[in-house]
Every structure is written in C-alpha cells, then in structure tokens.
N, CA and C atoms as a LAMMPS dump frame, in Angstrom:
ITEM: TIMESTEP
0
ITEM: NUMBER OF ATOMS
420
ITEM: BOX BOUNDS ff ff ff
-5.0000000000000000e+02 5.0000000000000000e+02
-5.0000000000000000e+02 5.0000000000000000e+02
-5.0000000000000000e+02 5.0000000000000000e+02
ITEM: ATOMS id mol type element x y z
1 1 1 N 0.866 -1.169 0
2 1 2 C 0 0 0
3 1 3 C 0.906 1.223 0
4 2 1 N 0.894 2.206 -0.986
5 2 2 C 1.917 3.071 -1.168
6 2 3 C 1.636 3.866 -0.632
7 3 1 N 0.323 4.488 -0.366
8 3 2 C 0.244 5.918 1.13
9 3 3 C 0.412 5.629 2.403
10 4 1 N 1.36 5.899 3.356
11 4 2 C 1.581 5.767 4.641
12 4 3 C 0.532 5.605 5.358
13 5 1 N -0.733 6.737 4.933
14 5 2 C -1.674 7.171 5.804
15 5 3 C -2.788 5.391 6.206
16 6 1 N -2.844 4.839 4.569
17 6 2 C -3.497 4.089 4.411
18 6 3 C -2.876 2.689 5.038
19 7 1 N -1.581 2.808 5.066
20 7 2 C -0.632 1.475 5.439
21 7 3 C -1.05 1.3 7.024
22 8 1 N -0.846 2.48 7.781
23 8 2 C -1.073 2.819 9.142
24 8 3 C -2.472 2.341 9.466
25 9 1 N -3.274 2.677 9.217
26 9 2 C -4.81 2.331 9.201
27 9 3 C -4.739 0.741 8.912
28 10 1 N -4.311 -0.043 8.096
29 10 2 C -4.37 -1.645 7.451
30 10 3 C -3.876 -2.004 8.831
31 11 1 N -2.829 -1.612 9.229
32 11 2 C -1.522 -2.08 10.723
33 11 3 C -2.367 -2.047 11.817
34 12 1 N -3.28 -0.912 11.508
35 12 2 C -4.302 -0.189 13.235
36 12 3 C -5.154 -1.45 12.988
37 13 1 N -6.285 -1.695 12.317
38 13 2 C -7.177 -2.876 11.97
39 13 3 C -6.468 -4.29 12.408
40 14 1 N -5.208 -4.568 11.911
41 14 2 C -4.447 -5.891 12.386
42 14 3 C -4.142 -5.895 13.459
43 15 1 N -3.426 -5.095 13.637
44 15 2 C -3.175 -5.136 15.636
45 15 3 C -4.369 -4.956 16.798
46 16 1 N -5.182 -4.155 16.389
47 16 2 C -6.599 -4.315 16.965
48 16 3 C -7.608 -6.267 16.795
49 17 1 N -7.634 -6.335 15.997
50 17 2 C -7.413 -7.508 14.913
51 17 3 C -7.018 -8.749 16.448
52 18 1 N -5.493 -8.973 16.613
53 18 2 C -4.991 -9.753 17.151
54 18 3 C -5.162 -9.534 18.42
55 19 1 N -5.311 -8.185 19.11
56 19 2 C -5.526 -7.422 20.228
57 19 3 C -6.789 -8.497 20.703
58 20 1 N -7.884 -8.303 20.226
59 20 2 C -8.995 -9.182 20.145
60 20 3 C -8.773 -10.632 20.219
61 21 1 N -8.187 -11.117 19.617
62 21 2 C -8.127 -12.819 19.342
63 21 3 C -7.072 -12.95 21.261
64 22 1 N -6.229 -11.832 21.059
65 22 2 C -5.901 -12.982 22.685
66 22 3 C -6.558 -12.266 23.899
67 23 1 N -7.452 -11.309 23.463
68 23 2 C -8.401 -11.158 24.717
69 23 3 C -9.473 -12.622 24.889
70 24 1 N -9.971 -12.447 23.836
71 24 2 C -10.722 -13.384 23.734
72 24 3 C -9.944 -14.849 24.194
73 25 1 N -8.799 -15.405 23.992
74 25 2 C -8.065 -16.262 24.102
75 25 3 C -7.95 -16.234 25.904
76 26 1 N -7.679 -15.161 26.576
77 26 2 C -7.153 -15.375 27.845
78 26 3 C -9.198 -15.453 28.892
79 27 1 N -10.069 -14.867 27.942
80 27 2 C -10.862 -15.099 28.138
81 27 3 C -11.622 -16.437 28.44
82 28 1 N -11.262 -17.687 27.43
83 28 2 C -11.536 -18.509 27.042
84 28 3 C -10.817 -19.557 27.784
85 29 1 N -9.931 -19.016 28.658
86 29 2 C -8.819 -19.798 29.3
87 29 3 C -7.575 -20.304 29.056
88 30 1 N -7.207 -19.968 27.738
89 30 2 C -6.398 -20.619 27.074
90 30 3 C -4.928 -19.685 26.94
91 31 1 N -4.293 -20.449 27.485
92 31 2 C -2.629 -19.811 27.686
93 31 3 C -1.892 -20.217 26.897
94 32 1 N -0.903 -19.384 27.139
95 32 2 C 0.209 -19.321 25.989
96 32 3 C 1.407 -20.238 25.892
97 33 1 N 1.108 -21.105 25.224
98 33 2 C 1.897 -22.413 24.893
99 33 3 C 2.476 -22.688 23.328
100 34 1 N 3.087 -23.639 23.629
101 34 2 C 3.521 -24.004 21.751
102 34 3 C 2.284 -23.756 20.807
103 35 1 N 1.443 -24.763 21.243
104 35 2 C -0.362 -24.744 20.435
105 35 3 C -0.622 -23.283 20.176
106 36 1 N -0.876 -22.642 21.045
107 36 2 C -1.417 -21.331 20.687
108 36 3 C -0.771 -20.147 19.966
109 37 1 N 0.949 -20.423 20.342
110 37 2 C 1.521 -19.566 19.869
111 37 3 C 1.272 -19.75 18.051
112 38 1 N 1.669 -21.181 17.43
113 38 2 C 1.609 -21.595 16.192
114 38 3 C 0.587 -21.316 15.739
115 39 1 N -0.481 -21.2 16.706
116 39 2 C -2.032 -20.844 15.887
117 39 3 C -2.095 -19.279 15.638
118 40 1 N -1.438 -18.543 16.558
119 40 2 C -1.202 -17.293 16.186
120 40 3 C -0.393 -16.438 15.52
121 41 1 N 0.578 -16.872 15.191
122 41 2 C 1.371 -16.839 14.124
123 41 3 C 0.433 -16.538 12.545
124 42 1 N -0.211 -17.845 12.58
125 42 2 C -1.027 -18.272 11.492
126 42 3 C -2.157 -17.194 11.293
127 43 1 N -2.878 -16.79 12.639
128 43 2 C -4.07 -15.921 13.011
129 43 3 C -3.453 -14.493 12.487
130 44 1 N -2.05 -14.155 12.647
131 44 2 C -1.312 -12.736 12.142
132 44 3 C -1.68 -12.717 10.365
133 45 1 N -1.502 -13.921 10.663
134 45 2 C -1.254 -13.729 8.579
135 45 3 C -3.091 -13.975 8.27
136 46 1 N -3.466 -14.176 8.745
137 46 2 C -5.231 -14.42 7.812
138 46 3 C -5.577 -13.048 8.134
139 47 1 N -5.859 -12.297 9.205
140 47 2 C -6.029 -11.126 9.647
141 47 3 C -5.363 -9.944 8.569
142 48 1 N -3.973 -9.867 8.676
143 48 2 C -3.367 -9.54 7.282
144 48 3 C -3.865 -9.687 5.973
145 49 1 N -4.811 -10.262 6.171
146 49 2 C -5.125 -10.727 4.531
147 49 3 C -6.339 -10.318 3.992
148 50 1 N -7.301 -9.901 5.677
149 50 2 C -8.779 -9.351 5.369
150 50 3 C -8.105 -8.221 5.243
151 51 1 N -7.785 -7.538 5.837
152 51 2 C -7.322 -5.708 5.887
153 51 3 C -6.633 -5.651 4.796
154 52 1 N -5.575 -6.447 4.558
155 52 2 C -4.523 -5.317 3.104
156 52 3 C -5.576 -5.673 2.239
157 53 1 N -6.29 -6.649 1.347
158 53 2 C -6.808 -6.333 0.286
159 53 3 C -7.781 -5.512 0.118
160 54 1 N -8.398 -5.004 1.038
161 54 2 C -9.453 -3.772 1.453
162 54 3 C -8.546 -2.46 1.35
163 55 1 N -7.846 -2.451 1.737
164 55 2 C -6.834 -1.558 1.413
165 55 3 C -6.292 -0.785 0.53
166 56 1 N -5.383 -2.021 0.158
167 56 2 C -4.871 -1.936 -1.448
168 56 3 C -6.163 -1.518 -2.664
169 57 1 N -7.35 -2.255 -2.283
170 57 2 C -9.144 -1.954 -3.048
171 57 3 C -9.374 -0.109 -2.891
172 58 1 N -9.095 -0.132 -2.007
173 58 2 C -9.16 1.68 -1.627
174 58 3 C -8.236 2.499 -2.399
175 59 1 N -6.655 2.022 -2.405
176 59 2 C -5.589 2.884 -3.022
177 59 3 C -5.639 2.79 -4.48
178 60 1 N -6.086 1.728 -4.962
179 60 2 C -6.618 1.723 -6.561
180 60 3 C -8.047 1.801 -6.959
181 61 1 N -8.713 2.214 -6.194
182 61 2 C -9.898 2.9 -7.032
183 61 3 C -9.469 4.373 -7.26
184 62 1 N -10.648 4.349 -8.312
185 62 2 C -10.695 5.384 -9.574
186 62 3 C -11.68 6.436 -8.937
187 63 1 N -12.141 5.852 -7.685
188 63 2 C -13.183 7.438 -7.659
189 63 3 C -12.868 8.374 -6.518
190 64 1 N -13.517 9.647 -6.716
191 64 2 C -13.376 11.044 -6.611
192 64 3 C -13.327 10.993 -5.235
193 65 1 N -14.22 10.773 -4.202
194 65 2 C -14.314 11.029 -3.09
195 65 3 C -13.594 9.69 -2.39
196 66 1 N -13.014 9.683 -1.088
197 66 2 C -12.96 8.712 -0.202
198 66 3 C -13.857 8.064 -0.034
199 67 1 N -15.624 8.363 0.383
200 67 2 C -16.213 7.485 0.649
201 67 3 C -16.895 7.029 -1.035
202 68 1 N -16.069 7.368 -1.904
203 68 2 C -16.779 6.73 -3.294
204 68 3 C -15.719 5.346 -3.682
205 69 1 N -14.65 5.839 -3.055
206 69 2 C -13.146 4.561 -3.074
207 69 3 C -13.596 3.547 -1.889
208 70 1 N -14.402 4.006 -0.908
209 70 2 C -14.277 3.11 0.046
210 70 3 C -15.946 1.882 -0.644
211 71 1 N -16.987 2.673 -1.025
212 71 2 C -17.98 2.034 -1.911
213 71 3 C -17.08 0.882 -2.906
214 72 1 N -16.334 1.602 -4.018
215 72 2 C -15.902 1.008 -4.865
216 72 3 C -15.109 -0.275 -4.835
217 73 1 N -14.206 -0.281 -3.548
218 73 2 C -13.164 -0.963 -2.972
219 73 3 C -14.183 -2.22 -2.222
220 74 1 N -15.1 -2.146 -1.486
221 74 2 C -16.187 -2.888 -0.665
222 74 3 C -16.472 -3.611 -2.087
223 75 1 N -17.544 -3.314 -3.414
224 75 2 C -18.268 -3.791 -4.403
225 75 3 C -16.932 -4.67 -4.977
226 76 1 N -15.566 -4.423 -5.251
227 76 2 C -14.662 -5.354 -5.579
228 76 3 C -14.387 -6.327 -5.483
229 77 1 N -13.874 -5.582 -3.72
230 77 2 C -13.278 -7.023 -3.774
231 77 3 C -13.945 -7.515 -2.058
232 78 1 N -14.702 -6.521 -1.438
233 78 2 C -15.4 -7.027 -0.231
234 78 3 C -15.956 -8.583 -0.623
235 79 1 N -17.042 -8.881 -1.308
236 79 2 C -17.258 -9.962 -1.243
237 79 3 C -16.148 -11.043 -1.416
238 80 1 N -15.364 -11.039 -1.627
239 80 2 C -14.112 -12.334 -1.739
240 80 3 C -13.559 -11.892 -0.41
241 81 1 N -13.353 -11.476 -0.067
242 81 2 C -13.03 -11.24 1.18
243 81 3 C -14.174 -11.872 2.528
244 82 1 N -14.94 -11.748 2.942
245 82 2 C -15.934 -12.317 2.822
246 82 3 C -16.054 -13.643 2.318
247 83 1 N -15.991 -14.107 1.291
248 83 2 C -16.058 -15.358 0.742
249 83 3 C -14.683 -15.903 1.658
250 84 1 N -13.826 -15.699 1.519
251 84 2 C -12.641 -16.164 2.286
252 84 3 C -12.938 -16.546 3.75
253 85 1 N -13.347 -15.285 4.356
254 85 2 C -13.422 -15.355 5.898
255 85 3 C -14.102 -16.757 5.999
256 86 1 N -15.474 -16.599 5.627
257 86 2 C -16.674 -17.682 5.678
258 86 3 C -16.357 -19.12 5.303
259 87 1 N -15.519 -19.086 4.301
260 87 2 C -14.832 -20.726 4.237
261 87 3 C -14.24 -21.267 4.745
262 88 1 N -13.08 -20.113 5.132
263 88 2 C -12.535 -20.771 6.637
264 88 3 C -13.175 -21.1 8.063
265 89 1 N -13.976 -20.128 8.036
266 89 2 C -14.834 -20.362 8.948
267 89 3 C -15.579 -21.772 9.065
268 90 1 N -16.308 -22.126 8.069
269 90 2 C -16.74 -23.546 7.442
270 90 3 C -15.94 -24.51 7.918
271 91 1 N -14.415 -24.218 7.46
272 91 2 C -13.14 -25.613 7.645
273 91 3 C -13.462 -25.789 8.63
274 92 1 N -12.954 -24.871 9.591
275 92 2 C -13.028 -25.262 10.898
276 92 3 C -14.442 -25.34 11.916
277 93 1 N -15.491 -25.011 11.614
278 93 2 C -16.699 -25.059 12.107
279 93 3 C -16.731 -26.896 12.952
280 94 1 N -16.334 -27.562 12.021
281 94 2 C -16.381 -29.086 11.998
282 94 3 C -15.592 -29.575 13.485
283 95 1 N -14.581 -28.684 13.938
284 95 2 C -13.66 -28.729 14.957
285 95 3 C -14.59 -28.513 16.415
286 96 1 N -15.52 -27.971 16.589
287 96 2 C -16.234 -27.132 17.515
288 96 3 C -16.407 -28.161 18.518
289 97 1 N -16.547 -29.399 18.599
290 97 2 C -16.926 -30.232 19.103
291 97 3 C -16.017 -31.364 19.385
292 98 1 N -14.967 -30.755 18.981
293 98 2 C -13.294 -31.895 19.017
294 98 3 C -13.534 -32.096 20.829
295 99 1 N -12.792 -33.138 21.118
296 99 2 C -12.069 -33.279 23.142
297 99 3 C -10.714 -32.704 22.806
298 100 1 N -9.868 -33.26 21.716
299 100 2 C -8.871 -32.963 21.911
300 100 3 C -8.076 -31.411 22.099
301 101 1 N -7.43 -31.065 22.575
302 101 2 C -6.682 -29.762 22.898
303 101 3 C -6.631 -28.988 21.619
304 102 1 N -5.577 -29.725 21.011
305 102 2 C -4.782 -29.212 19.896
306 102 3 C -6.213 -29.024 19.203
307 103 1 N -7.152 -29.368 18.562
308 103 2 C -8.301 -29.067 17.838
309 103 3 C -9.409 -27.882 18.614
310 104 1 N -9.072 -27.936 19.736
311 104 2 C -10.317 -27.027 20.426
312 104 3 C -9.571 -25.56 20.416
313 105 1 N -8.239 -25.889 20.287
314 105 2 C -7.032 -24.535 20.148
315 105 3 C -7.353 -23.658 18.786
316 106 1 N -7.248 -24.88 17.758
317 106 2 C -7.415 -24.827 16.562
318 106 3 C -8.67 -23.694 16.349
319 107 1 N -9.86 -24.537 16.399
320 107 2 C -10.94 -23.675 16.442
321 107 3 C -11.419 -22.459 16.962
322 108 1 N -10.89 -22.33 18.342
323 108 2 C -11.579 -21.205 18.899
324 108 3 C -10.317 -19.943 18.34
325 109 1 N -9.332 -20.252 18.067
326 109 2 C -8.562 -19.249 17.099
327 109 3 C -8.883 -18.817 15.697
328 110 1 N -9.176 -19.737 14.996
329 110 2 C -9.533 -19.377 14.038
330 110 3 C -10.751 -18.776 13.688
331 111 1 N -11.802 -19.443 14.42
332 111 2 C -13.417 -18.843 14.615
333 111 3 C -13.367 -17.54 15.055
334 112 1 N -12.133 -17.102 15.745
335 112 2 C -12.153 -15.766 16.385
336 112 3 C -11.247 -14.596 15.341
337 113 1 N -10.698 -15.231 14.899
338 113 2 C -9.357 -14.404 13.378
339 113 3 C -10.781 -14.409 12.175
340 114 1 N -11.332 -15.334 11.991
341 114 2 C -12.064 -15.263 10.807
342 114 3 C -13.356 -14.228 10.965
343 115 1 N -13.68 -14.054 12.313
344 115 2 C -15.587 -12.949 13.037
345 115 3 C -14.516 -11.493 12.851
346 116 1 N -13.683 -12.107 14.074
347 116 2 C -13.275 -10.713 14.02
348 116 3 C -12.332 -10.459 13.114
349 117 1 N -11.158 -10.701 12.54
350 117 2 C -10.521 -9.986 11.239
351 117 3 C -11.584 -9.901 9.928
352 118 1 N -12.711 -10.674 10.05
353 118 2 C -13.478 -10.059 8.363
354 118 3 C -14.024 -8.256 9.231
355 119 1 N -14.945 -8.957 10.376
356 119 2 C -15.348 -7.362 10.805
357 119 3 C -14.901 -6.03 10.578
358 120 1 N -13.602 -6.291 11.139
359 120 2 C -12.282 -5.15 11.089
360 120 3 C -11.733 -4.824 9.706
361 121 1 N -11.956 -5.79 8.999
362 121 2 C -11.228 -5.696 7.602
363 121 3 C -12.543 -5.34 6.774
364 122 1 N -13.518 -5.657 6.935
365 122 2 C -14.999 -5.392 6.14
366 122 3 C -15.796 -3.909 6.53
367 123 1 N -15.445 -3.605 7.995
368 123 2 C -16.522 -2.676 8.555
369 123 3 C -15.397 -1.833 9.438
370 124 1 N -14.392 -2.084 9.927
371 124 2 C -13.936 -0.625 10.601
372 124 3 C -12.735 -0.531 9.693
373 125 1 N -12.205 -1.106 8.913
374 125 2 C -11.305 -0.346 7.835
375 125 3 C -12.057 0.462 6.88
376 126 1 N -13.209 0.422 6.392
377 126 2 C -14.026 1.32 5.276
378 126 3 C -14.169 2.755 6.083
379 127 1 N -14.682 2.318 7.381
380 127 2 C -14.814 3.499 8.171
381 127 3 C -13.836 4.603 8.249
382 128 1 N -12.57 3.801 8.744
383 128 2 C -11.685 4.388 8.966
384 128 3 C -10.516 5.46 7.935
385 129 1 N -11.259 4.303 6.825
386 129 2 C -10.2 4.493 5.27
387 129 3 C -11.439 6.054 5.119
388 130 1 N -12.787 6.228 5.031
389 130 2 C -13.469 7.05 4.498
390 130 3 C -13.487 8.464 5.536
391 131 1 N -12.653 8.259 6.683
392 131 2 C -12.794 9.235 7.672
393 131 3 C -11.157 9.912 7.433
394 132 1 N -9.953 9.243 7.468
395 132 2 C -9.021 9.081 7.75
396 132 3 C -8.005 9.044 6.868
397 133 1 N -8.612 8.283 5.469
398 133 2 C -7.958 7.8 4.275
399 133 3 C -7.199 9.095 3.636
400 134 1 N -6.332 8.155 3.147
401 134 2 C -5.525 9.64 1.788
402 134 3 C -6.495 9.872 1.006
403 135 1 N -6.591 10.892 0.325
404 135 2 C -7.519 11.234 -0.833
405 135 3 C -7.228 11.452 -2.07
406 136 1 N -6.061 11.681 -2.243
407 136 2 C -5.549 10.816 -3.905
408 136 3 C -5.213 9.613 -4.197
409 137 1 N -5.159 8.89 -5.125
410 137 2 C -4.883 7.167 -5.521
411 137 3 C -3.619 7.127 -5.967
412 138 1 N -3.555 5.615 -6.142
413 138 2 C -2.175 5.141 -6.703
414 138 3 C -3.017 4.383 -7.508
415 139 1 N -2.591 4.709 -8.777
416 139 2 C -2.438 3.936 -10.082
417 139 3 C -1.954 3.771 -11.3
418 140 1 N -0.766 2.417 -11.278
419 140 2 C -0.046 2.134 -12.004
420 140 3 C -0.15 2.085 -13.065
C-alpha cells in the first residue's frame, strides 16, 4: 500500500485484529503455549489478509471522493473477502466439538481471526479508510 496514511490504518485494523483474538483467548482460558503460539502466528497472517486487500481496493480505485473509493473498494473485492473469511470459517466449524486440545485450540482461534478480522477488515477499515484515508490514488 503506497500511502503511509493508508498502510497505518491496514496495521491499526491488524493489531486491533490480534488485540482481540488474545483477549478473547485469555478469556476462554487458554494460555500461551507451543499450540497457541503456532495458531497465532497463522491468526497474524489471515487477519493480514482481510485488511490489506481492502486496502490496497481503496488505493486503486478510480473514484473522486474517499467514501466513493471506500464504496468502490467494498463492491470489488469485499465480497471475496468475505467469501474467504466464511470458508474458513466452514473448515473449521467441523472442529467445535473436538475433546482434543490441539483441535479445540485450533478452532476457537480461528473462529475468532475469521468474526473478528473479516469485521475489522470489512466494517472498521471502510470506516476508517473514508474518515481518515488519503484522498488521492495510486495507479499504475
């Protein structure tokens, strides 16, 4: 993402993003071990993945206003984004009901990276990009 302003905002959403997953995590009871760390690792990069392409959707649209880039950027590529969250969500849905550790780790991380990083990446990055955002584009 080539505007700072916009890079900063993608970073604010991710770290808020993960901020969430180990509240929720210490909530849930679950401490910080090999299991969780590896799941979060993993939880950094999917989170990363709702926000920058919302992002990057913002710094290459073509229209006039911020909140017409933040419209334009949502109609793109929001739904695949979206489509993403929700499938993963799906994979692991099947886990919910595991005994074992390593699977109940599994799930309640990912169920929590996939609610909350689409949220953040779907609904408070548009916000933020249309309040906050640069207002000229990059296009190559």
């Amino acid at each position: 993402i080539p505007k700072i302003s916009a890079a900063l905002l993608v970073l604010l959403t991710v770290t808020c993003t993960i901020v969430d997953v180990l509240g929720f995590m210490w909530l849930w009871g679950l401490t910080i071990d090999a299991v969780t760390v590896c799941y979060t690792v993993i939880a950094i990069g999917l989170a990363v993945d709702y926000s920058a392409h919302v992002g990057e959707a913002f710094m290459l649209s073509k229209a006039d206003t911020k909140s017409g880039k933040v419209i334009d950027s949502l109609e793109r590529i929001g739904s695949s984004v979206f489509n993403g969250a929700f499938s993963t969500f799906l994979a692991v849905v099947a886990l919910s009901n595991s005994q074992t550790y390593i699977f109940r780790v599994f799930f309640r991380q990912f169920f929590l990276v996939t609610t909350i990083g689409a949220a953040h990446g779907l609904i408070v990055l548009p916000v933020l990009l249309s309040w906050l955002g640069p207002s000229s584009s990059f296009i190559s």
